[in-house]
PDB file of N, CA, C and O in Angstrom, chain B, residues numbered from 101:
ATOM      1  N   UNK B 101       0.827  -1.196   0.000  1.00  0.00           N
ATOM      2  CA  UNK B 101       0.000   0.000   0.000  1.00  0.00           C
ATOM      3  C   UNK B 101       0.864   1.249   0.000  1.00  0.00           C
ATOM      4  O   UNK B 101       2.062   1.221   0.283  1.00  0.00           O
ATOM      5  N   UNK B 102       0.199   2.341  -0.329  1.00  0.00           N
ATOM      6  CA  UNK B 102       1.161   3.485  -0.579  1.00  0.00           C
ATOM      7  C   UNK B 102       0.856   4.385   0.808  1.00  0.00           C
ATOM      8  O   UNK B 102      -0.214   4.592   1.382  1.00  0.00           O
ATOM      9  N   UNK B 103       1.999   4.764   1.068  1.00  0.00           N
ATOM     10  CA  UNK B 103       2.108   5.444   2.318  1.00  0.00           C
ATOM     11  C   UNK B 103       1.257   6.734   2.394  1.00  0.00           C
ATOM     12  O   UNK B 103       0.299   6.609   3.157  1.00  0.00           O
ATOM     13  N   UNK B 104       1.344   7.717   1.908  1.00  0.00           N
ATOM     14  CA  UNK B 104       0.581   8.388   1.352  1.00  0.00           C
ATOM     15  C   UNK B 104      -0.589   8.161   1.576  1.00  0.00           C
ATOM     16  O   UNK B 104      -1.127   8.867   2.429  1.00  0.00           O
ATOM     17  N   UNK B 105      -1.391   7.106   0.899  1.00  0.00           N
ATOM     18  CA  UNK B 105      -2.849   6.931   1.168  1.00  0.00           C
ATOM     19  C   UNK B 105      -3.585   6.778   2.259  1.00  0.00           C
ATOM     20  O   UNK B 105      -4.653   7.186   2.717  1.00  0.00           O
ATOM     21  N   UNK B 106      -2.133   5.611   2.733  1.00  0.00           N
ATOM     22  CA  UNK B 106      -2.463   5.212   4.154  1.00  0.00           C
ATOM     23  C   UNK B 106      -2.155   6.324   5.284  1.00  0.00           C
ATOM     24  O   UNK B 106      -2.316   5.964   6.450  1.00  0.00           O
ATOM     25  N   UNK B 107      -1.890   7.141   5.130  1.00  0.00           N
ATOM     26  CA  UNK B 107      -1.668   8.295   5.881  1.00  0.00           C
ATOM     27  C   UNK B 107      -2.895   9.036   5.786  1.00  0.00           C
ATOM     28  O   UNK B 107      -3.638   9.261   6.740  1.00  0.00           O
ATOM     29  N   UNK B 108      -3.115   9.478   4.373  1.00  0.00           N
ATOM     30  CA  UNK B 108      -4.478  10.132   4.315  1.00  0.00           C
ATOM     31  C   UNK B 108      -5.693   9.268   4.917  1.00  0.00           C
ATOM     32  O   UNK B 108      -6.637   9.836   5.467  1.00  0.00           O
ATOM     33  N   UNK B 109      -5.638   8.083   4.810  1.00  0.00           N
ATOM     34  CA  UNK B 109      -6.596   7.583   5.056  1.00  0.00           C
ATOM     35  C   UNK B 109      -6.743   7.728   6.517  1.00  0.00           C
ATOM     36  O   UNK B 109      -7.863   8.186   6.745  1.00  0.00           O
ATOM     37  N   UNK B 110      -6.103   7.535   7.549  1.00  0.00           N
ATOM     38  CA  UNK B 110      -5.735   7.750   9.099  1.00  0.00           C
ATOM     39  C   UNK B 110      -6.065   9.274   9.619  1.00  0.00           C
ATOM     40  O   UNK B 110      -6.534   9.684  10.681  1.00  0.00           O
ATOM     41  N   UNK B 111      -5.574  10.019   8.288  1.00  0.00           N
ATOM     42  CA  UNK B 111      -5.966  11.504   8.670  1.00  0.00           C
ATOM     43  C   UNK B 111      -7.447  11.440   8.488  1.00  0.00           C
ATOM     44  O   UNK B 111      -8.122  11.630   9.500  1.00  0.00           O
ATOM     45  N   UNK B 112      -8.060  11.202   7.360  1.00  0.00           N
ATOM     46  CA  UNK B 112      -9.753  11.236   7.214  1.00  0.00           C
ATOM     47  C   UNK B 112     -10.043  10.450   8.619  1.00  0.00           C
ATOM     48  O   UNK B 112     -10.049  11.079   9.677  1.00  0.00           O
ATOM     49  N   UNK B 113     -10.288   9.007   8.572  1.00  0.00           N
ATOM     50  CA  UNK B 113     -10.742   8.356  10.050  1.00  0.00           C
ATOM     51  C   UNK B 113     -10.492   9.422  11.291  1.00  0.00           C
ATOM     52  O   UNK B 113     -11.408   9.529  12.108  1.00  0.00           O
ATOM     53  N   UNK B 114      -9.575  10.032  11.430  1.00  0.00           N
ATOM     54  CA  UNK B 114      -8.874  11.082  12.875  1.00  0.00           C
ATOM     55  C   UNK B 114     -10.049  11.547  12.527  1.00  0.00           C
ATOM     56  O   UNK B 114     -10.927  10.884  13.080  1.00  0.00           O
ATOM     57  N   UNK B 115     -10.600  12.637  11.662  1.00  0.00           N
ATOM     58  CA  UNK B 115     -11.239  14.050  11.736  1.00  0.00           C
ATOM     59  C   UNK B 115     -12.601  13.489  12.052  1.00  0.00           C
ATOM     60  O   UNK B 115     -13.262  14.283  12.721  1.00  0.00           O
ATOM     61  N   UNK B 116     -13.391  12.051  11.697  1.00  0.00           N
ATOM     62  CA  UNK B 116     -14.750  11.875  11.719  1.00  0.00           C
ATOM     63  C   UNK B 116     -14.587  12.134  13.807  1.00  0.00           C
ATOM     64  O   UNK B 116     -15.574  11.868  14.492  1.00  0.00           O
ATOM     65  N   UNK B 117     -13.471  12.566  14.384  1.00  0.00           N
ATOM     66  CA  UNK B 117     -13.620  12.725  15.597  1.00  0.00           C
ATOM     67  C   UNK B 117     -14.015  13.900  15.944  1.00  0.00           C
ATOM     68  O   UNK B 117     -14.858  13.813  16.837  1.00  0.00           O
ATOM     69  N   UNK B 118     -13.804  14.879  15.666  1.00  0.00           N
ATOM     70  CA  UNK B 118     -14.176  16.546  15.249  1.00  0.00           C
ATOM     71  C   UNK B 118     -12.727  17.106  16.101  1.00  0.00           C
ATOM     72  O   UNK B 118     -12.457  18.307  16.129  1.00  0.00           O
ATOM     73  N   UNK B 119     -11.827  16.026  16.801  1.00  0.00           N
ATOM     74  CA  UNK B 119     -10.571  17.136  17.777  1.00  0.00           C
ATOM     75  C   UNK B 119      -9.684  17.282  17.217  1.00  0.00           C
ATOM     76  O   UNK B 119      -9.076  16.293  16.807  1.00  0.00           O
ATOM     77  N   UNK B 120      -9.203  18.631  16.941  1.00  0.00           N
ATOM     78  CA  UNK B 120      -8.435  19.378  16.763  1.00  0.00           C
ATOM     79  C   UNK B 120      -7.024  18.957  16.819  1.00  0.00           C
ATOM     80  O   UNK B 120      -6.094  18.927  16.013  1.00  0.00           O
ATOM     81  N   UNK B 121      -7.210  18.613  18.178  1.00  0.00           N
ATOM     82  CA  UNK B 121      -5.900  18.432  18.883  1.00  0.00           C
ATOM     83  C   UNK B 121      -5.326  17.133  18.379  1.00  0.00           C
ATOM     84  O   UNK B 121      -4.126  17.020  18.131  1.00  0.00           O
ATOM     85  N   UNK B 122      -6.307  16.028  18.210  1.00  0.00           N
ATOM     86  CA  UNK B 122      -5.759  14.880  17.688  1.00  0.00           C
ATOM     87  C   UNK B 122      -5.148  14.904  16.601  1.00  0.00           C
ATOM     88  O   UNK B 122      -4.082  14.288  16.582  1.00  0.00           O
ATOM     89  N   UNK B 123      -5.575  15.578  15.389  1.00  0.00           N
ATOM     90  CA  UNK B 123      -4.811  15.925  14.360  1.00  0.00           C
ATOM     91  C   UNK B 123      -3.636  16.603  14.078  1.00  0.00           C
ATOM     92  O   UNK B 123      -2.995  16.380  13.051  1.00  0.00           O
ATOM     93  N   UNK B 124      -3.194  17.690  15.200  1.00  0.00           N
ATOM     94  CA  UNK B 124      -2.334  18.481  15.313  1.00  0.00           C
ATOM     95  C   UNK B 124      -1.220  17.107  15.871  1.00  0.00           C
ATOM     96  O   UNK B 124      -0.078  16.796  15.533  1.00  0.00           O
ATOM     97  N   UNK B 125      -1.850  16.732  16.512  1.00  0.00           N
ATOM     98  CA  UNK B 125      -0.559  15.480  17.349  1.00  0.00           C
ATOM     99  C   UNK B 125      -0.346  14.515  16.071  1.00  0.00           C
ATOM    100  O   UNK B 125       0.721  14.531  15.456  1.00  0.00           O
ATOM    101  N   UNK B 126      -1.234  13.818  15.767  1.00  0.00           N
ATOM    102  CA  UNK B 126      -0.830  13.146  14.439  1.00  0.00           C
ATOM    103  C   UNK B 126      -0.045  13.398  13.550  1.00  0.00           C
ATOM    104  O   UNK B 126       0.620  12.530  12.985  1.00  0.00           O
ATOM    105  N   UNK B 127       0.016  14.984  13.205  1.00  0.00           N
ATOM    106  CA  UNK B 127       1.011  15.635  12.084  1.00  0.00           C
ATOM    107  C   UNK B 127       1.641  15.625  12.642  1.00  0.00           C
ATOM    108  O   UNK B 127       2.497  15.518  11.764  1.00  0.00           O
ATOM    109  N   UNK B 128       2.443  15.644  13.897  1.00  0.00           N
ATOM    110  CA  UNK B 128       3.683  15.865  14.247  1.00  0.00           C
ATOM    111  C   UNK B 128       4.539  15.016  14.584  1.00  0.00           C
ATOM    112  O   UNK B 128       5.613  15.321  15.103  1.00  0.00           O
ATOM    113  N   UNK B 129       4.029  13.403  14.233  1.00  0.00           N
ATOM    114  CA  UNK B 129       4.517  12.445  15.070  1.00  0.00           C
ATOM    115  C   UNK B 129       6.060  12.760  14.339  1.00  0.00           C
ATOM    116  O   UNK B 129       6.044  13.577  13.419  1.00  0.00           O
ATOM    117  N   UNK B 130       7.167  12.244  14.653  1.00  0.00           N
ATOM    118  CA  UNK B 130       8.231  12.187  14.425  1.00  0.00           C
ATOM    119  C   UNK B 130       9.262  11.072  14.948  1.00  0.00           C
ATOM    120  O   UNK B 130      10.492  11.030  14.970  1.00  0.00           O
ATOM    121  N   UNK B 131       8.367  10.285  15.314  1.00  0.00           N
ATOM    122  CA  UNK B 131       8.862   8.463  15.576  1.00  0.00           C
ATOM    123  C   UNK B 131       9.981   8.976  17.301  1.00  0.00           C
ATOM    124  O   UNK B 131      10.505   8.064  17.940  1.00  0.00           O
ATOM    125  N   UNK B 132      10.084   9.929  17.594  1.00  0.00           N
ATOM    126  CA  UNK B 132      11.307   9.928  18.754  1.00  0.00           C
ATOM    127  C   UNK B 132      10.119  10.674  19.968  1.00  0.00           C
ATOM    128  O   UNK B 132       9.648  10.160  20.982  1.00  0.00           O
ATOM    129  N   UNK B 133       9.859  12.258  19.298  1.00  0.00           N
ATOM    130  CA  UNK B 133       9.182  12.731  20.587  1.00  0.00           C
ATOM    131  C   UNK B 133       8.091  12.403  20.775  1.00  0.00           C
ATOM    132  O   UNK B 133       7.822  12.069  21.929  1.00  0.00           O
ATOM    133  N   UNK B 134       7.063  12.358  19.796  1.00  0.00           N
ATOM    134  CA  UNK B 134       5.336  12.103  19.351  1.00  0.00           C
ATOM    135  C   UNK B 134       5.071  10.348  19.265  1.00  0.00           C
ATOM    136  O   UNK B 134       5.750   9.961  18.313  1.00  0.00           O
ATOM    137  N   UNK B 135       4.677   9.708  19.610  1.00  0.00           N
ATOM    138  CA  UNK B 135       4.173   8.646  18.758  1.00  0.00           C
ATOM    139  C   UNK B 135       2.917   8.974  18.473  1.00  0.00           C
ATOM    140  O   UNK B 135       2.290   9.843  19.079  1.00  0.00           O
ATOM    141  N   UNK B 136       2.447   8.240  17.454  1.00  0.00           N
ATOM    142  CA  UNK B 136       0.881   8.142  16.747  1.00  0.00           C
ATOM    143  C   UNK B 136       0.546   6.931  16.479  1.00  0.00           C
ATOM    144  O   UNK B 136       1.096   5.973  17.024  1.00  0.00           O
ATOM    145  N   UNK B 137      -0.652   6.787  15.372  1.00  0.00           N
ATOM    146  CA  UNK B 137      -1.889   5.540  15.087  1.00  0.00           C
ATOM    147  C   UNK B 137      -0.746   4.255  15.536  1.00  0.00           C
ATOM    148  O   UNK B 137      -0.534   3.540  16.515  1.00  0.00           O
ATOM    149  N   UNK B 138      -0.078   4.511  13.907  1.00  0.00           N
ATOM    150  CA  UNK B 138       0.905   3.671  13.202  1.00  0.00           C
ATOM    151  C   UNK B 138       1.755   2.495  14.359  1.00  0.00           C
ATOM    152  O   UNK B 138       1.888   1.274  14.442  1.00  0.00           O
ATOM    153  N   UNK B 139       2.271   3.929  15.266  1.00  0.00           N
ATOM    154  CA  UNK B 139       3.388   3.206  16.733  1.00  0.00           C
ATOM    155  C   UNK B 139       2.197   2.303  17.676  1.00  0.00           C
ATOM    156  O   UNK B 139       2.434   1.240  18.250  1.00  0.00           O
ATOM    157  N   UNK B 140       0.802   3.070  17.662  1.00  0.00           N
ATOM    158  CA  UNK B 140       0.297   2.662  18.950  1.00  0.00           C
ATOM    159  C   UNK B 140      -0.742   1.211  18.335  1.00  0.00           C
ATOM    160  O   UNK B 140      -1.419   0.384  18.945  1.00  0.00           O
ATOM    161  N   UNK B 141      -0.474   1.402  16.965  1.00  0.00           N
ATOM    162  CA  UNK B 141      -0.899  -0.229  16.504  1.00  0.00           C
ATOM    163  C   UNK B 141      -0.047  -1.691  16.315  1.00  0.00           C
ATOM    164  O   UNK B 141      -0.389  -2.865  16.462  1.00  0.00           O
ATOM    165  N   UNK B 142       1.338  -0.989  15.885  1.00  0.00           N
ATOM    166  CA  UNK B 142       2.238  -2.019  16.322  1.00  0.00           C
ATOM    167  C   UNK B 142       2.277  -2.155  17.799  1.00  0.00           C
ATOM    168  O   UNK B 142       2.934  -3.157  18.082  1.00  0.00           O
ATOM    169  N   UNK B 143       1.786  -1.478  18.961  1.00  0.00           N
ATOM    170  CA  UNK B 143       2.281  -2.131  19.972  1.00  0.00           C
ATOM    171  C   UNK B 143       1.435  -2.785  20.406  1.00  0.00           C
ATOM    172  O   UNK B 143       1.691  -3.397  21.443  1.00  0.00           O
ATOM    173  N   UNK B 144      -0.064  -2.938  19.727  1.00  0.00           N
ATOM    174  CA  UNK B 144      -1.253  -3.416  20.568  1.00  0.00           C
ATOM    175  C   UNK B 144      -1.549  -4.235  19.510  1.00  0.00           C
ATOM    176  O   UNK B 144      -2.733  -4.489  19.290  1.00  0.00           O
ATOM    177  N   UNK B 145      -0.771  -4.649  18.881  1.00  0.00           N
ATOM    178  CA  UNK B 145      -0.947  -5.593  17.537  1.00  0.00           C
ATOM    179  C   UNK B 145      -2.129  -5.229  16.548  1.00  0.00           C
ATOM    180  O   UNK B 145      -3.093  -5.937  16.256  1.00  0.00           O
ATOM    181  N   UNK B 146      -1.931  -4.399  16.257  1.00  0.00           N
ATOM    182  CA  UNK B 146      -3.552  -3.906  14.979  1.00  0.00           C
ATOM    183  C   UNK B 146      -2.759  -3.592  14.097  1.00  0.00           C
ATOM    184  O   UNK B 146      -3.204  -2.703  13.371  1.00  0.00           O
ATOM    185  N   UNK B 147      -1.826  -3.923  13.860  1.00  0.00           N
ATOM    186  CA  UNK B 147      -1.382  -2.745  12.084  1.00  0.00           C
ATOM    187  C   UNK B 147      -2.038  -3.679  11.133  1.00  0.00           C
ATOM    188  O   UNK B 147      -2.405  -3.245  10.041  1.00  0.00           O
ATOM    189  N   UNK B 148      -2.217  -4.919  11.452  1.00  0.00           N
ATOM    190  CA  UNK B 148      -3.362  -5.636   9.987  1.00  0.00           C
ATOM    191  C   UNK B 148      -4.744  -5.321   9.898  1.00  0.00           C
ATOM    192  O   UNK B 148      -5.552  -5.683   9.043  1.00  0.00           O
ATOM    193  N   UNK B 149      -4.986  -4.263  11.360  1.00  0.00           N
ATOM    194  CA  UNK B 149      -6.498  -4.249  11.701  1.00  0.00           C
ATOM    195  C   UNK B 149      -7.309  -3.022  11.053  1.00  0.00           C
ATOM    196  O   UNK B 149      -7.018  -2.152  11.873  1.00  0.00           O
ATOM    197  N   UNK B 150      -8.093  -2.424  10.164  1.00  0.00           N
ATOM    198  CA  UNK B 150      -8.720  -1.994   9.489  1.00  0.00           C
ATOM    199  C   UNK B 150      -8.359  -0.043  10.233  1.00  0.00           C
ATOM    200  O   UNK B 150      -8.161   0.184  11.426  1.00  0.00           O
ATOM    201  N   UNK B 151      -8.369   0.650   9.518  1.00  0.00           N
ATOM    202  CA  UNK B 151      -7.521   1.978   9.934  1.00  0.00           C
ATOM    203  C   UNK B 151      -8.935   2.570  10.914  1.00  0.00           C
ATOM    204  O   UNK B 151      -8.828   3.496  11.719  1.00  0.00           O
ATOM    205  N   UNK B 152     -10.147   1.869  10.660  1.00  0.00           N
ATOM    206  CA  UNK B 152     -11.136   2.633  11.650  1.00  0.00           C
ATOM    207  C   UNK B 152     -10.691   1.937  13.550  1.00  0.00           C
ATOM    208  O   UNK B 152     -11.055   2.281  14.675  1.00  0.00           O
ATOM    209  N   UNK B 153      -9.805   0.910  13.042  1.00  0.00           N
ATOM    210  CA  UNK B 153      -9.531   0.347  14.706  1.00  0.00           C
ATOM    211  C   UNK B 153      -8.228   0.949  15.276  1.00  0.00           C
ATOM    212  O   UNK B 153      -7.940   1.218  16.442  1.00  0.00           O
ATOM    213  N   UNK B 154      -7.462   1.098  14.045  1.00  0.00           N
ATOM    214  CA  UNK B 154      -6.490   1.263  14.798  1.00  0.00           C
ATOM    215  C   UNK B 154      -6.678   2.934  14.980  1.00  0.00           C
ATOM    216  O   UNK B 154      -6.075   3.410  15.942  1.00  0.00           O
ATOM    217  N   UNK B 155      -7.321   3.698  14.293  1.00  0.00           N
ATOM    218  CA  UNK B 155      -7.841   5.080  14.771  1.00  0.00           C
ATOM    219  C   UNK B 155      -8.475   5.019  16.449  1.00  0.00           C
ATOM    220  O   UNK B 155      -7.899   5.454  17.446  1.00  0.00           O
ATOM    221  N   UNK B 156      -9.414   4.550  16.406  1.00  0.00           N
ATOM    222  CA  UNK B 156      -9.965   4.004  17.218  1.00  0.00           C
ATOM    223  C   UNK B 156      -9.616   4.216  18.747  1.00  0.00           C
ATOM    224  O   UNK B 156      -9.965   4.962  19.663  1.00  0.00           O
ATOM    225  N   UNK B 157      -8.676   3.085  18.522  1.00  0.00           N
ATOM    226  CA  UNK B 157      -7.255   2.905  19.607  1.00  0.00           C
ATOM    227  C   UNK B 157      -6.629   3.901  19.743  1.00  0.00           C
ATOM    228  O   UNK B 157      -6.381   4.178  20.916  1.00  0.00           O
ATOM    229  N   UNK B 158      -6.136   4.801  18.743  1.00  0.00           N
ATOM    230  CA  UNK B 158      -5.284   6.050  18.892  1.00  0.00           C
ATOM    231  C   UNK B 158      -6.326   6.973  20.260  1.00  0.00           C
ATOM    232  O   UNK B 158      -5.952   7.335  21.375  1.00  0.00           O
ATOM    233  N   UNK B 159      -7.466   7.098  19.708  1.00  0.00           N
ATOM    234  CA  UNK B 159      -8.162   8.262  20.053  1.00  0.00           C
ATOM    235  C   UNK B 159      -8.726   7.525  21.124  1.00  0.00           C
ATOM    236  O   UNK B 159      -9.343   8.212  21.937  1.00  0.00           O
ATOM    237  N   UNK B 160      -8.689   6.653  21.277  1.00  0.00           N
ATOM    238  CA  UNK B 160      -9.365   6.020  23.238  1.00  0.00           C
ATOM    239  C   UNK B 160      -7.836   6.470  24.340  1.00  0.00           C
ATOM    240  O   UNK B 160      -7.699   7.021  25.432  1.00  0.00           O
ATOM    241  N   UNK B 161      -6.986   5.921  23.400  1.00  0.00           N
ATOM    242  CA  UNK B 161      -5.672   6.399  24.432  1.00  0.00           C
ATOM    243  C   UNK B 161      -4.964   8.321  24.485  1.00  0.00           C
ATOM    244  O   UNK B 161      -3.956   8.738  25.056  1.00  0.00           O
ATOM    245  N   UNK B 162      -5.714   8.875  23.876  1.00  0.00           N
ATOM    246  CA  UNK B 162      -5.395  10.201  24.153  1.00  0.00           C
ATOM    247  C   UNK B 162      -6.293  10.883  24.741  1.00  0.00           C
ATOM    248  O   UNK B 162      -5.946  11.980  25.178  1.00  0.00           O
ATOM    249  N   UNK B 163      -7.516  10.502  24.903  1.00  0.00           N
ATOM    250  CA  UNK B 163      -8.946  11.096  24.908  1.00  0.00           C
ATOM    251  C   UNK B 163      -9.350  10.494  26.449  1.00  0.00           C
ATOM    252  O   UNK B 163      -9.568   9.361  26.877  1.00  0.00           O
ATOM    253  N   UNK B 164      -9.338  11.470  26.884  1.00  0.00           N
ATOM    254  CA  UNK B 164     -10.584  11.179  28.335  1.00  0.00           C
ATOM    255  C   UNK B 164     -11.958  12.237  28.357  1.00  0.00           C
ATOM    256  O   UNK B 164     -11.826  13.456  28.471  1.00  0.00           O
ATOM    257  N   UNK B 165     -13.159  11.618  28.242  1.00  0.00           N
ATOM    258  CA  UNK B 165     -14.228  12.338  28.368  1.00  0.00           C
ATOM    259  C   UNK B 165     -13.783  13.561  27.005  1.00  0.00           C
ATOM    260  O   UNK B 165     -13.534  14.760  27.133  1.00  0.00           O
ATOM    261  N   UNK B 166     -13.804  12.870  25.968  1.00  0.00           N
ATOM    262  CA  UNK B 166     -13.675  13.911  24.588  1.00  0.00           C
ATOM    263  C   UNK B 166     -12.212  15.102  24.841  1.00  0.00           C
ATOM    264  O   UNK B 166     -11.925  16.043  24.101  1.00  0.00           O
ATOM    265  N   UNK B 167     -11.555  14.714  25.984  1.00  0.00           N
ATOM    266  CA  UNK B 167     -10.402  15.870  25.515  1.00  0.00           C
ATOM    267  C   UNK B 167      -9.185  15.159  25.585  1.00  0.00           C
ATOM    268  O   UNK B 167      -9.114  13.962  25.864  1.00  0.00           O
ATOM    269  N   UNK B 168      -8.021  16.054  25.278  1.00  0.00           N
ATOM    270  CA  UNK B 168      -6.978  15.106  25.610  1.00  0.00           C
ATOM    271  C   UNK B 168      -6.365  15.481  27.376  1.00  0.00           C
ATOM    272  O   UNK B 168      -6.236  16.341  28.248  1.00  0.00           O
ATOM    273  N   UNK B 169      -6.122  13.839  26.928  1.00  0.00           N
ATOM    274  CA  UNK B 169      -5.630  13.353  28.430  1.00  0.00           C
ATOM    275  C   UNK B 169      -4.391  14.857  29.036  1.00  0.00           C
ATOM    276  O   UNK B 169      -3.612  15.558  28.391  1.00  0.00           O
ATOM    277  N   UNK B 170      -4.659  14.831  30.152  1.00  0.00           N
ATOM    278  CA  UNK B 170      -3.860  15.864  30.940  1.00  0.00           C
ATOM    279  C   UNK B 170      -1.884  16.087  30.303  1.00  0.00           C
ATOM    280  O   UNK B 170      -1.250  17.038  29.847  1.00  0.00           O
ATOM    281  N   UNK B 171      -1.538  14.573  30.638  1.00  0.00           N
ATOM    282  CA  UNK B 171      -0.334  14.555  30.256  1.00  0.00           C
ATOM    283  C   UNK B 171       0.000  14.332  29.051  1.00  0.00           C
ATOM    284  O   UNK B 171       1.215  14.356  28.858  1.00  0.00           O
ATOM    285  N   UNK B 172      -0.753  14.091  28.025  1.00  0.00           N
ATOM    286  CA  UNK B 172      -0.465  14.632  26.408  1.00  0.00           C
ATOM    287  C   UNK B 172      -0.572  16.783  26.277  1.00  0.00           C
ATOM    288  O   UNK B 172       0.056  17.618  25.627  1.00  0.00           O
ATOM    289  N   UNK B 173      -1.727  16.851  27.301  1.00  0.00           N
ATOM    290  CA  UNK B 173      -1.794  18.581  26.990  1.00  0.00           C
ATOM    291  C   UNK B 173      -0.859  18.669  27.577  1.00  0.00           C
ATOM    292  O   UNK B 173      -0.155  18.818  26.579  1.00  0.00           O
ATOM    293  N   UNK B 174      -0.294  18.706  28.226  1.00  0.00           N
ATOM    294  CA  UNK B 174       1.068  19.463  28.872  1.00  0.00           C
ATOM    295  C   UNK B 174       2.072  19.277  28.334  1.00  0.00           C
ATOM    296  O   UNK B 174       2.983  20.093  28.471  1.00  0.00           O
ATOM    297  N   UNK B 175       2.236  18.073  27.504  1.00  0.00           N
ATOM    298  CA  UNK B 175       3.502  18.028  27.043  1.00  0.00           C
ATOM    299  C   UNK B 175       4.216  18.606  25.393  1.00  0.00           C
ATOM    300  O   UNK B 175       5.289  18.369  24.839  1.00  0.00           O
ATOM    301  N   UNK B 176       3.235  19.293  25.079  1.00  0.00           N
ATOM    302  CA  UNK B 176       3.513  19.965  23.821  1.00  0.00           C
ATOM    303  C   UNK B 176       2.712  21.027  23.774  1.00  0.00           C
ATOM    304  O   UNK B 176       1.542  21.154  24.133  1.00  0.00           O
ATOM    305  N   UNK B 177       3.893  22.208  23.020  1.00  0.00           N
ATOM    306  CA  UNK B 177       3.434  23.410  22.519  1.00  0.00           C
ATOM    307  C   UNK B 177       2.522  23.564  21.653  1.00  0.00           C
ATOM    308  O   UNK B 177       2.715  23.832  20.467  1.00  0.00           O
ATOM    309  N   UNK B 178       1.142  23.356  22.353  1.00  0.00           N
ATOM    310  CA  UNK B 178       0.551  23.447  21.040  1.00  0.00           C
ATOM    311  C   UNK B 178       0.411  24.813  19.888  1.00  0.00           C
ATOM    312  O   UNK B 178       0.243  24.674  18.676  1.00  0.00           O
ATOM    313  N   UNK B 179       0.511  25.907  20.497  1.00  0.00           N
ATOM    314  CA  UNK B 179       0.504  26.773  19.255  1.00  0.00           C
ATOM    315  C   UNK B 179       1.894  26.615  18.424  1.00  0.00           C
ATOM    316  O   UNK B 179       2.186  27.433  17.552  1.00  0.00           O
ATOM    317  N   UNK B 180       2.628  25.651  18.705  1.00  0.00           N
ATOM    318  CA  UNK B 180       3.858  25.571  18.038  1.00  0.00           C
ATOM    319  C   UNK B 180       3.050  24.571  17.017  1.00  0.00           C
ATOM    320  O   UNK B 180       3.154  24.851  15.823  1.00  0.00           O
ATOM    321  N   UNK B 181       2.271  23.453  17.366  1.00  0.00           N
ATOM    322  CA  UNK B 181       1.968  22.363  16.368  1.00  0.00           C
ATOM    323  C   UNK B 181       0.842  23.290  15.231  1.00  0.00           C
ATOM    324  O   UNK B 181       0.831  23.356  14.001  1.00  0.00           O
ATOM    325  N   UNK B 182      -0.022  23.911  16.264  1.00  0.00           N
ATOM    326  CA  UNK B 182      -0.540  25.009  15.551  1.00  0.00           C
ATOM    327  C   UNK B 182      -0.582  25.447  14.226  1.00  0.00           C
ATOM    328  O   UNK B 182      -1.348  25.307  13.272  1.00  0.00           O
ATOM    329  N   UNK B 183       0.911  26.260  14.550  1.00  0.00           N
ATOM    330  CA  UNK B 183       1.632  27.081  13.717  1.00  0.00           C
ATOM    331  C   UNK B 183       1.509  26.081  12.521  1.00  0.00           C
ATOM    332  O   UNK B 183       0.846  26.440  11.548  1.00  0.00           O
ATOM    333  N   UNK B 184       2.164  24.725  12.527  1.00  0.00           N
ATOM    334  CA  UNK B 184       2.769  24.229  11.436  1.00  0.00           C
ATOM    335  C   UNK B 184       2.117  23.320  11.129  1.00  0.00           C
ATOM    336  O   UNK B 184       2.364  22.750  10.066  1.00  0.00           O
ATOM    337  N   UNK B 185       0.844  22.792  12.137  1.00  0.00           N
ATOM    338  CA  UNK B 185       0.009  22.082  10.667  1.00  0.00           C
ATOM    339  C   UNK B 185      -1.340  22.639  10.821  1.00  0.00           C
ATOM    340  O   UNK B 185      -2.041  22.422   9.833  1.00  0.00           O
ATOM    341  N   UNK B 186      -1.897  23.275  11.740  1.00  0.00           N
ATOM    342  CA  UNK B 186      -3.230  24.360  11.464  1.00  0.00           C
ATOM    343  C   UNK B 186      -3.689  24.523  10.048  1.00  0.00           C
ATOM    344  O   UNK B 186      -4.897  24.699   9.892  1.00  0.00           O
ATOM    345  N   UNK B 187      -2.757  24.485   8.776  1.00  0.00           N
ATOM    346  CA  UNK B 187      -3.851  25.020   8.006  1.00  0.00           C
ATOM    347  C   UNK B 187      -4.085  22.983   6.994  1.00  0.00           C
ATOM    348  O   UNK B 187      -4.854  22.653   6.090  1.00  0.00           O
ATOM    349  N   UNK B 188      -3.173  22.280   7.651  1.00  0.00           N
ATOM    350  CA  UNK B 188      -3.495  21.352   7.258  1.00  0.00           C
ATOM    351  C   UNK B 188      -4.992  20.460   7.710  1.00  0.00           C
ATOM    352  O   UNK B 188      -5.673  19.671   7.056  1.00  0.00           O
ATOM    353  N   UNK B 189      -5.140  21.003   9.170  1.00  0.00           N
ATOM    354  CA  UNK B 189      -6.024  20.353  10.372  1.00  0.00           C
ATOM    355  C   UNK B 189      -7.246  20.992   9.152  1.00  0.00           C
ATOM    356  O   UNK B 189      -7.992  20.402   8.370  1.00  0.00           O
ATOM    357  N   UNK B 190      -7.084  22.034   9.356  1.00  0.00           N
ATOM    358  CA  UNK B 190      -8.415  22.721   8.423  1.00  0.00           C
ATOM    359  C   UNK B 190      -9.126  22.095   7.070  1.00  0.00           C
ATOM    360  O   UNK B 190     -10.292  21.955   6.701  1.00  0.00           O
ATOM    361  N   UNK B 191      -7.532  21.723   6.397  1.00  0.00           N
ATOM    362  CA  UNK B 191      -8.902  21.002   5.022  1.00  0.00           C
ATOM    363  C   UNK B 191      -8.949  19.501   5.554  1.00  0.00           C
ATOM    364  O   UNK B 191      -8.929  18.514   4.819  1.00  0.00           O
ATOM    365  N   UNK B 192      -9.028  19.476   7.219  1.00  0.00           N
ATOM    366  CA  UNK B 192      -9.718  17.796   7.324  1.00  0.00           C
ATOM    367  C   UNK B 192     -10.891  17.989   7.904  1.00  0.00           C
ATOM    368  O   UNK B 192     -11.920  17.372   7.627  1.00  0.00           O
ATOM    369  N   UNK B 193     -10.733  19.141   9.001  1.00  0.00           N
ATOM    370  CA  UNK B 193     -12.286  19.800   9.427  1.00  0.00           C
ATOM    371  C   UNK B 193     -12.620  20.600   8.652  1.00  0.00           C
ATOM    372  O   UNK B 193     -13.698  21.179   8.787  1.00  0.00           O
TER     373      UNK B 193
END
């Protein structure tokens, strides 16, 4: 499969969530500081599992009561992620 797609495709599934924030974290993964879908499906064994599960999974483990968990908000700038994928977040919402 092409990476690309499968990326877009993970980005569409993210947004049917309406948070912001999840998407901003997604664009930024960078395999060292961020993990995302991709990391948190290899570790719970889903990367064969259909991108609505392993979305799924992403967004149960960041999300308490629809926001993000305390120690994901604290640990990144978000007007820094903001800055640099904000106008991407936009053509998904």
């Amino acid at each position: 499969m092409n990476t690309t797609t499968d990326d877009e495709a993970l980005l569409e599934e993210l947004a049917t969530y309406g948070n912001r924030k999840l998407l901003l974290w997604q664009l930024a993964v960078d395999g060292r500081s961020f993990f995302g879908i991709r990391y948190l499906a290899r570790e719970r064994g889903l990367q064969d599992a259909p991108v609505e599960t392993q979305v799924e999974a992403f967004a149960d483990n960041m999300l308490v009561d629809g926001e993000i968990r305390t120690e994901y908000q604290e640990a990144v700038d978000w007007d820094i992620l903001e800055s640099e994928h904000g106008e991407t977040v936009d053509q998904y919402l």
